[in-house]
C-alpha positions in Angstrom: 0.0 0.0 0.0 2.7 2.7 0.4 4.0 1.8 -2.4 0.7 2.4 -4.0 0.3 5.7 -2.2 3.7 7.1 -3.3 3.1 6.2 -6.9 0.0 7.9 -7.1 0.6 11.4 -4.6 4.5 11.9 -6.6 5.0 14.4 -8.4 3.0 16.9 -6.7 5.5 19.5 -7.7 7.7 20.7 -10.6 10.6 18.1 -11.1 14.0 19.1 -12.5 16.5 17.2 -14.8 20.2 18.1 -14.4 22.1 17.6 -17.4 26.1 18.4 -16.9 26.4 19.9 -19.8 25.9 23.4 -22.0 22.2 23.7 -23.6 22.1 22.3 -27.2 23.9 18.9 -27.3 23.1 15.7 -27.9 22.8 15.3 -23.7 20.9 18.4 -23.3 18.5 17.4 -26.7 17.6 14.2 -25.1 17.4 15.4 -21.7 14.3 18.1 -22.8 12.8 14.9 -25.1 12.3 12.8 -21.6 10.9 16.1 -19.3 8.2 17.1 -22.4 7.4 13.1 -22.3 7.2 12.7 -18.4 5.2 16.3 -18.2 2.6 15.4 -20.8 2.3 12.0 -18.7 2.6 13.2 -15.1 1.0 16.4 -15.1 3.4 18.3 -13.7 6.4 20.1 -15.4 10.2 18.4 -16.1 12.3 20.8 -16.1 16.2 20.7 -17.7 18.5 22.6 -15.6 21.9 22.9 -16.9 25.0 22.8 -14.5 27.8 22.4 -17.2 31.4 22.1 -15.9 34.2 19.3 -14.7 32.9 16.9 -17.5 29.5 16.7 -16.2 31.3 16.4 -12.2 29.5 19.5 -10.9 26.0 18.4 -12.0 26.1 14.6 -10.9 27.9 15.9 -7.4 24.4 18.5 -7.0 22.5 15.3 -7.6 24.2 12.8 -5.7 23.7 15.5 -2.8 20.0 16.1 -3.4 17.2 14.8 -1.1 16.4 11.3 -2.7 12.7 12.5 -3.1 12.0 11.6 -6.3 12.5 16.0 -7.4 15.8 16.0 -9.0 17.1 13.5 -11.3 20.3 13.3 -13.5 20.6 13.0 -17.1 23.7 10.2 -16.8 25.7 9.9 -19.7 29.2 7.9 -20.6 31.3 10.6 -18.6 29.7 9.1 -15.5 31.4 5.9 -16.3 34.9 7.4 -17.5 35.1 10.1 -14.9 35.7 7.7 -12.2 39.4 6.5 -13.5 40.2 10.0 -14.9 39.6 12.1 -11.3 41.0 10.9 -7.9 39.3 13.5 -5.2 35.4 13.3 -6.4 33.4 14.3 -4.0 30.9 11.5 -4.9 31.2 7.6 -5.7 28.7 7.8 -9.2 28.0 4.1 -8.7 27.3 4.1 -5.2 25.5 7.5 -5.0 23.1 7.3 -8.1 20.6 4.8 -9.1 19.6 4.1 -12.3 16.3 4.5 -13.5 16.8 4.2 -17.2 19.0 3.9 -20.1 17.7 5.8 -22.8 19.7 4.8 -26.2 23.4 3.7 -26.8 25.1 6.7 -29.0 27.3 6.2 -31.9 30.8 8.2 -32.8 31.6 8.4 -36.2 35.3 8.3 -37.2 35.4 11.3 -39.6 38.6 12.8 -41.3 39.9 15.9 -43.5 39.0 15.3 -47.2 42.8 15.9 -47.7 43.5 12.7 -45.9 44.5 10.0 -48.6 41.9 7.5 -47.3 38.6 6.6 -48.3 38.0 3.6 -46.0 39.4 2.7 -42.5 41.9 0.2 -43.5 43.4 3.0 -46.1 43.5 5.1 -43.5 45.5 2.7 -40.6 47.8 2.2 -43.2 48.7 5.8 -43.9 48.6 6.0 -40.1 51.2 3.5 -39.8 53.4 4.9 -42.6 52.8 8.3 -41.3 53.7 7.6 -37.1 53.3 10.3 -35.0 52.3 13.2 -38.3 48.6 12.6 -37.8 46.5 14.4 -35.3 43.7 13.8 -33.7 41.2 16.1 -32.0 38.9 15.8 -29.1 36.9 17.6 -27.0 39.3 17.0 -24.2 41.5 14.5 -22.1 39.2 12.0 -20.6 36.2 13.1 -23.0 34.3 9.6 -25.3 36.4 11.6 -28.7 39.7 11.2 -26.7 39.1 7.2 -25.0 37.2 5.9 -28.2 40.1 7.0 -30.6 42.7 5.6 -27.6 40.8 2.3 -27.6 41.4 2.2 -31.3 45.5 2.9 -31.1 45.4 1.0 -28.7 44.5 -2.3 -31.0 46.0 -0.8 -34.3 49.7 0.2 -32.7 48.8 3.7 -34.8 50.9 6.3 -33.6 48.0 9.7 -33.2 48.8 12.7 -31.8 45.9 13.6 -29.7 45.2 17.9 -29.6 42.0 18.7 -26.8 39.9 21.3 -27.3 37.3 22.8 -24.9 34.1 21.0 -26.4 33.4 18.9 -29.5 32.3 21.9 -31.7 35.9 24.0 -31.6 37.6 20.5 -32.5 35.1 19.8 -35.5 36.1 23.3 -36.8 39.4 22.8 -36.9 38.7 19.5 -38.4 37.1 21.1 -41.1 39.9 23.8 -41.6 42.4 21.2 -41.6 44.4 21.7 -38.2 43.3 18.1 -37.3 43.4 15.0 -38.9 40.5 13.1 -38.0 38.0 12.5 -34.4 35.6 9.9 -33.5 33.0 12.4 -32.9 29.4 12.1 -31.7 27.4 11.3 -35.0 25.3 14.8 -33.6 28.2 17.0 -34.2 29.7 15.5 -37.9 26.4 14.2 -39.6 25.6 17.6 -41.2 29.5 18.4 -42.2 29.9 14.4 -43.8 26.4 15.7 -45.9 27.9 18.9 -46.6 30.7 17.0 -47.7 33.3 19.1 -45.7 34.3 15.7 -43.8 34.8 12.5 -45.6 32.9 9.6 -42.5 35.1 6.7 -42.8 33.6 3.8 -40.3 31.0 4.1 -37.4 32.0 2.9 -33.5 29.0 0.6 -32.7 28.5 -2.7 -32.7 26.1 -2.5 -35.6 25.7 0.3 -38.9 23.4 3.1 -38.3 19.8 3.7 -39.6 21.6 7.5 -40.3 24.7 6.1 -42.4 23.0 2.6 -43.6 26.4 2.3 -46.1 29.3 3.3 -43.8 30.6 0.2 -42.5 31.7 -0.3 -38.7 34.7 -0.1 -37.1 34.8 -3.8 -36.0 34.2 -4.7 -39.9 37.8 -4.3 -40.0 39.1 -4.2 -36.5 37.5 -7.5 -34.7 36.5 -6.5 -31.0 36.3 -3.1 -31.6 33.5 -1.5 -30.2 32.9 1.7 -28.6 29.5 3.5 -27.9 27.9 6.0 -25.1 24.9 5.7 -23.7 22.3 8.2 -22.3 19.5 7.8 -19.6 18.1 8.7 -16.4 19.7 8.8 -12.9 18.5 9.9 -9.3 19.9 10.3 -6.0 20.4 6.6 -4.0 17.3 5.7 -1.9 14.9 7.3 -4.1 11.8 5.3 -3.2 11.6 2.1 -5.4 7.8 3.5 -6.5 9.0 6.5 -7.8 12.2 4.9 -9.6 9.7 2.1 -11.1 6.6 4.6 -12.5 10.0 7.1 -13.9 11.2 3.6 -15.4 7.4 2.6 -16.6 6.7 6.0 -18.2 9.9 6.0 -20.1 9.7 3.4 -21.5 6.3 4.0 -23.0 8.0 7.3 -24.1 10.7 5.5 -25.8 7.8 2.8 -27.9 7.0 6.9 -28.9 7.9 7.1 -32.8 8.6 10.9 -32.8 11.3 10.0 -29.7 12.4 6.7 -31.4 13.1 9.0 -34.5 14.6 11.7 -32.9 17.3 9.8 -31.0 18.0 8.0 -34.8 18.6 11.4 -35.8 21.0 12.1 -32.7 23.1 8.8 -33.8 21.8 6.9 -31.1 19.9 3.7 -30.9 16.7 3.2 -28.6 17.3 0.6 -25.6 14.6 0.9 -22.4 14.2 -2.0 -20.0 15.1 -2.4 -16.1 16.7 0.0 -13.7 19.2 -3.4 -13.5 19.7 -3.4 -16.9 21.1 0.2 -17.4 23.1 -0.9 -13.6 25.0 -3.0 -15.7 25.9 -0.8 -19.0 27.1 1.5 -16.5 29.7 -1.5 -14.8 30.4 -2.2 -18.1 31.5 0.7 -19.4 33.2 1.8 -16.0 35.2 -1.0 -16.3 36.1 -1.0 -20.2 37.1 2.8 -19.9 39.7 2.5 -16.8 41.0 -0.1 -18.4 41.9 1.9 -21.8 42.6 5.5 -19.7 45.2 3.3 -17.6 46.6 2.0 -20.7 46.9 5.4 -22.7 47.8 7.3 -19.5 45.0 9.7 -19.7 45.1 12.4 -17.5 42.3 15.2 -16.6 42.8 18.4 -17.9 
């Protein structure tokens, strides 16, 4: 019966979603598709609130400090699971502090390079990287970030010698992509789709597991490099002991969202790929991933900026 109770008396008040991150990225787009589904469905307004900084650190640590009341969630995405390894003196354990209500979608990078690059496909390209060690930059949109790790991942099983150069965001290092100070990124599909139509950028191989409903033709990564996979996610967090009602009718609700074919198709657009199910399922895409990651930033010596 409490149970009951809860489920039906919450929300009885505006809710708000961190996101970590600046307004108008991928995080921030997805973020705002969830809070107009939960308001239309819970009668009572989701609101973002964007608390950018420290790779998503200073939103997840207001989170993980909120009263677990059901009123402030987190919009947890694949820096929650990198961060971790990258920064020793967090003032939060992600794992042990936020439970999962969701996972949203898994989100594809797309390994993009200049059109000046002699290399139309991926194994052209790993052989001019190996003839070319250490001449080839890559950008990223800084130590730590899923551009730097995903492209690591990949010297890391190629023996390619890349020169990695950080920027502060994705959309600086795109632009010098695009005037040639860079050689190539794994960047979100969100932030190269428009410049591989344009035909400024020349996409070469996407990270995922599987091709993409946005580039059905561009093989994967893996095609060529067996093993290789490397994908962010996106979903929903709140503080630990959150009620379990609360958590499950959040859960519930989002996933009837996600069956929703404008969201389905927007998150297609965004790169990603639609996933749902259990609170336990995204608790173990976010093991996962913890684990993968520190495994490749202990590797490559990755430091925070």
């Amino acid at each position: 019966m409490p149970r009951m109770a809860l489920g039906q008396t919450w929300p009885s008040r505006p809710v708000r979603i961190v996101v970590g991150f600046p307004p108008g990225g991928a995080t921030d787009i997805q973020a705002r598709l969830m809070g107009e589904w939960l308001t239309q469905r819970l009668g009572q307004q989701f609101i973002v609130e964007n608390k950018p900084g420290a790779s998503g650190n200073i939103g997840t640590e207001l989170v993980a400090r909120a009263p677990a009341d059901g009123y402030t969630l987190l919009q947890v995405v694949t820096p929650n699971a990198i961060n971790p390894s990258l920064y020793s003196n967090l003032g939060f354990d992600f794992i042990r502090d936020i439970a999962p209500v969701i996972c949203s979608a898994r989100l594809a990078y797309v390994v993009v390079v200049h059109p000046s690059v002699p290399a139309t496909t991926l194994p052209e390209f790993i052989a001019y990287a190996k003839a070319n060690p250490g001449k080839i930059n890559y950008g990223s949109a800084g130590s730590g970030t899923p551009q730097n790790i995903t492209c690591e991942l990949f010297k890391m099983m190629t023996g390619v010698n890349l020169v990695h150069v950080g920027y502060r965001g994705g959309a600086p290092a795109v632009a010098d992509l695009i005037s040639g100070h860079v050689q190539v990124i794994f960047a979100p599909v969100s932030e190269a789709i428009q410049h591989v139509k344009a035909g400024k950028l020349r996409a070469l191989a996407v990270t995922t597991a599987a091709r993409l409903d946005v580039f059905p033709d561009l093989p994967t990564v893996g095609d060529f490099l067996p093993g290789y996979e490397a994908s962010g996610f996106a979903g929903i967090g709140a503080p630990k002991n959150t009620p379990a009602a609360i958590i499950d009718l959040l859960n519930k609700e989002l996933n009837a969202g996600l069956a929703d074919a404008r969201i389905k198709s927007r998150i297609v657009d965004l790169g990603g790929t639609v996933l749902g199910g259990s609170p336990a399922d995204f608790a173990t895409i976010i093991a996962d991933a913890t684990d993968k990651w520190a495994k490749v930033i202990k590797f490559a010596g990755i430091k925070a900026d």
